[in-house]
C-alpha positions as MATLAB code, in Angstrom:
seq = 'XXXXXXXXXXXXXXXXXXXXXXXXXXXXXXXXXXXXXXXXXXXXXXXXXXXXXXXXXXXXXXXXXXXXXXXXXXXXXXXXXXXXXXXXXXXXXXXXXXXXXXXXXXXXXXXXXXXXXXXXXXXXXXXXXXXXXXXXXXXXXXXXXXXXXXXXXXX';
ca = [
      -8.917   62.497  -34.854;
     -11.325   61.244  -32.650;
     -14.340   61.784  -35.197;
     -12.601   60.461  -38.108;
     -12.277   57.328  -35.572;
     -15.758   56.918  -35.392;
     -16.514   57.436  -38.801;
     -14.961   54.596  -40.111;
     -16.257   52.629  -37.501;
     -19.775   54.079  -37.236;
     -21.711   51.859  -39.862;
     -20.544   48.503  -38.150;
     -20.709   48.789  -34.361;
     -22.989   52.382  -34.051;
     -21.966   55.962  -32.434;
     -23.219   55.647  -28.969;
     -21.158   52.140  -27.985;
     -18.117   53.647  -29.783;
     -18.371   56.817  -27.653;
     -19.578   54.807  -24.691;
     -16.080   52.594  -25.204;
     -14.058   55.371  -25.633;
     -15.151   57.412  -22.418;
     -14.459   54.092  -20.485;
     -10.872   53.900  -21.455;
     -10.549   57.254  -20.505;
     -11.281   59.748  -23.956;
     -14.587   61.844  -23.010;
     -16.616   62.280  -25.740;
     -20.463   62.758  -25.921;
     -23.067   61.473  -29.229;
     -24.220   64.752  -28.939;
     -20.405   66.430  -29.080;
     -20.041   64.194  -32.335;
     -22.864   65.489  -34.195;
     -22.204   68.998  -33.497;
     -18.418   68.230  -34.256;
     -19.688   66.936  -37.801;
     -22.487   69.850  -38.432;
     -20.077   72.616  -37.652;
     -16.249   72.885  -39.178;
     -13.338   73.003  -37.231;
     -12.733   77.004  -35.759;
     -10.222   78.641  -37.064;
      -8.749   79.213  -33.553;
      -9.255   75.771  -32.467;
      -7.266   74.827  -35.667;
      -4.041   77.684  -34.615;
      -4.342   76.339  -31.259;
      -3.452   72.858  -32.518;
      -0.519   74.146  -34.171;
       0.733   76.451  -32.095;
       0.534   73.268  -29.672;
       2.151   70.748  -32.099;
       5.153   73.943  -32.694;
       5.820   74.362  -28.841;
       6.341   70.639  -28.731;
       8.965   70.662  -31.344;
      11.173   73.623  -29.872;
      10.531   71.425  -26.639;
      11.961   68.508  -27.960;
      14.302   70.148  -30.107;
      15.967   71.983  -26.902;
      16.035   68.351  -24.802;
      12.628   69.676  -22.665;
      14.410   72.088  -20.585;
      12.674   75.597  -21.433;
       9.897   76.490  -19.307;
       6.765   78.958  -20.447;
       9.775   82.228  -20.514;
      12.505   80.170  -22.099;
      10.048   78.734  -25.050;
       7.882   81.808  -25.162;
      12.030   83.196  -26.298;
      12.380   80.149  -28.210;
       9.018   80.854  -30.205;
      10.169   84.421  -31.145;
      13.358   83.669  -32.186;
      11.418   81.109  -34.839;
       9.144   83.751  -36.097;
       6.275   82.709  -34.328;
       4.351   85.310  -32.920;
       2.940   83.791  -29.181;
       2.170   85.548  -26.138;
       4.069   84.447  -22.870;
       0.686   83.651  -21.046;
      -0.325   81.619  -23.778;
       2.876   80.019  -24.381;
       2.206   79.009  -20.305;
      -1.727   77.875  -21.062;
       0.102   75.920  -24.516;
       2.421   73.739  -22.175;
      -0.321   72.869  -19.557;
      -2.366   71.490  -22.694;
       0.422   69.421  -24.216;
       1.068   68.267  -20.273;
       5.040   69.732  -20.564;
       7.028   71.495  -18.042;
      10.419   72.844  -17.997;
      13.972   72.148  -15.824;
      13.459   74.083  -12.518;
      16.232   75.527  -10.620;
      17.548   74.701   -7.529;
      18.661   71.663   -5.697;
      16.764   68.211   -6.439;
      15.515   65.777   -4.272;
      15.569   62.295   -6.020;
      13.255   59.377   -4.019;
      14.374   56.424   -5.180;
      13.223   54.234   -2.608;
      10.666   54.448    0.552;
      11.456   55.008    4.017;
      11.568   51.824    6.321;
      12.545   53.589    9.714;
       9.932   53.643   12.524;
       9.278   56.877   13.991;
       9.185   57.294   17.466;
       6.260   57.716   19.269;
       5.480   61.672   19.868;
       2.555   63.135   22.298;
       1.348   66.499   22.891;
       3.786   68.522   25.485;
       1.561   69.751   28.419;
       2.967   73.195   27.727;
       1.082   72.898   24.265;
       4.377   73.784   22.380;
       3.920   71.211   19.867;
       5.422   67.465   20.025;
       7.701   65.586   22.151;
       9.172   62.264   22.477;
       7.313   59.810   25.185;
       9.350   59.483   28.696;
      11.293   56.406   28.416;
      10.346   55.228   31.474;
       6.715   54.124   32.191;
       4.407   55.499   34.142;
       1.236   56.355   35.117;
       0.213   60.227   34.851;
       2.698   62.952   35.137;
       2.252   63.005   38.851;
       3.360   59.479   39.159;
       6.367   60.104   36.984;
       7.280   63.311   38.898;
       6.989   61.803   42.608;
       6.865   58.483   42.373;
      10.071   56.935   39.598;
      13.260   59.123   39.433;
      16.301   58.110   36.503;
      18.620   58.750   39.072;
      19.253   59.208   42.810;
      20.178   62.608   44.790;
      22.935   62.704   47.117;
      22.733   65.628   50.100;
      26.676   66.210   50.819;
      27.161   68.576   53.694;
];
């Protein structure tokens, strides 16, 4: 698709700013890769991975996008197509589908606005733990110096 692209546009504006302006807006393609691409034909399994590709998208669509690489490697069979389950998998990652996992779903629909507290290393080096509310100096201070409450000696 690509070469037939720059064949009809080849004679006016040249092959190296066509495939320049199509690797900028994302769609890699080297001079060099075009004149091979024209020297050589299309391989044959090049060509049955294209429709193989084109196939798996169908039952995808067909079955609302929910079958993973199992479920439409099934799918495949039951249409007479004869696919292996690994490729079925390598298939999908090229057409950029996925299927319906299982389990419970975690929607985001918006971000987070709460503050977290502040956290600092525990001395005991058990992991995190909220800052004293009261401020103070070093530990020492803390310990000796500002208590949250008084003691009462009853005898």
């Amino acid at each position: 698709m690509i070469i037939a692209y720059i064949d009809e546009h080849k004679d006016r504006f040249g092959i190296e700013p066509i495939c320049r302006l199509l690797s900028q807006h994302g769609i890699q393609i080297a001079p060099s890769t075009y004149h091979a691409r024209r020297t050589e034909p299309v391989i044959e399994a090049e060509l049955g991975g294209a429709y193989a590709v084109n196939t798996l998208l169908d039952l995808h669509r067909a079955n609302r996008g929910v079958h993973g690489s199992r479920t439409g490697w099934h799918a495949l069979r039951r249409a007479g197509h004869v696919v292996g389950r690994d490729q079925v998998a390598r298939l999908m990652r090229i057409a950029g589908v996925e299927g319906i996992r299982r389990g419970k779903h975690h929607t985001i629909t918006t971000q987070g606005t709460r503050k977290r507290p502040e956290t600092q290393i525990s001395s005991t080096g058990s992991g995190m733990r909220p800052r004293p509310r009261i401020s103070g100096g070093s530990r020492i201070s803390f310990m000796y110096g500002r208590w949250p409450g008084s003691f009462t000696y009853l005898s």
